[in-house]
C-alpha positions in Angstrom: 0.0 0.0 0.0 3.0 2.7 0.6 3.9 2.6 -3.1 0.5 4.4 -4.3 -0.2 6.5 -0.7 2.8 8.5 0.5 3.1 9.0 4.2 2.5 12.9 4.6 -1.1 11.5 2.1 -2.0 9.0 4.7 -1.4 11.1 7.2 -3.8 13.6 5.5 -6.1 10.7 5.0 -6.3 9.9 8.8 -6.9 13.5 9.8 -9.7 13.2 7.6 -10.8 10.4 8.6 -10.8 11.4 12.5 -12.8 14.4 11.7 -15.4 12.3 10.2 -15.3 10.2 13.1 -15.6 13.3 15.5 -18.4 15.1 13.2 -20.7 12.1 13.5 -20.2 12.1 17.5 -21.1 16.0 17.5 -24.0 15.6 15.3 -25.1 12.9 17.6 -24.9 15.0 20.8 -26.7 18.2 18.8 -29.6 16.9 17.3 -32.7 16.0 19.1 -33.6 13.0 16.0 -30.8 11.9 14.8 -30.8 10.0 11.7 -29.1 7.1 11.9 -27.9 6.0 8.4 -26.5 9.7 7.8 -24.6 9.2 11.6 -23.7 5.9 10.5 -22.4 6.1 7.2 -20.2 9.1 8.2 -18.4 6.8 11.2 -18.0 4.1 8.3 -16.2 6.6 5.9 -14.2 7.9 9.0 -13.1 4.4 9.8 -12.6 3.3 6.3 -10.3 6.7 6.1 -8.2 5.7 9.3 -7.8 2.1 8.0 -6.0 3.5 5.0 -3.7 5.8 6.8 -2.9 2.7 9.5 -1.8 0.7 6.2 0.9 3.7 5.4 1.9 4.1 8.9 0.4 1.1 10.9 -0.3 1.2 14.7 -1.8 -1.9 16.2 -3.9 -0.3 19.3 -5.4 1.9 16.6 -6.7 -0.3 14.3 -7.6 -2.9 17.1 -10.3 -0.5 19.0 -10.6 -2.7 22.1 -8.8 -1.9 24.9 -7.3 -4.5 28.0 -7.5 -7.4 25.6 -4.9 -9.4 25.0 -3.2 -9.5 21.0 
């Protein structure tokens, strides 16, 4: 994967990809009906986005998302 994304793209890619992740928990917190596909969709892309970037410059606990288990 690091011959078509260079690093300083990935780590634009993960930025982007945190935002995405952070938007949808704001929106979540702001509205008073939150719709659920739009909330979804937008932590998918933001996930998707951050599993690119973690193929550039990989970082186990990262990509893992549970915490206190063993690898």
């Amino acid at each position: 994967m690091t011959d078509f994304i260079t690093p300083l793209a990935a780590d634009l890619i993960g930025f982007a990809g945190s935002f995405c992740i952070v938007a949808a928990y704001a929106y979540s917190n702001m509205v008073k009906a939150m719709n659920m596909v739009l909330f979804n969709l937008v932590n998918f892309i933001g996930a998707a986005l951050l599993t690119v970037s973690l193929m550039v410059n990989f970082n186990l606990p990262t990509l893992r998302g549970r915490r206190n288990s063993p690898v």
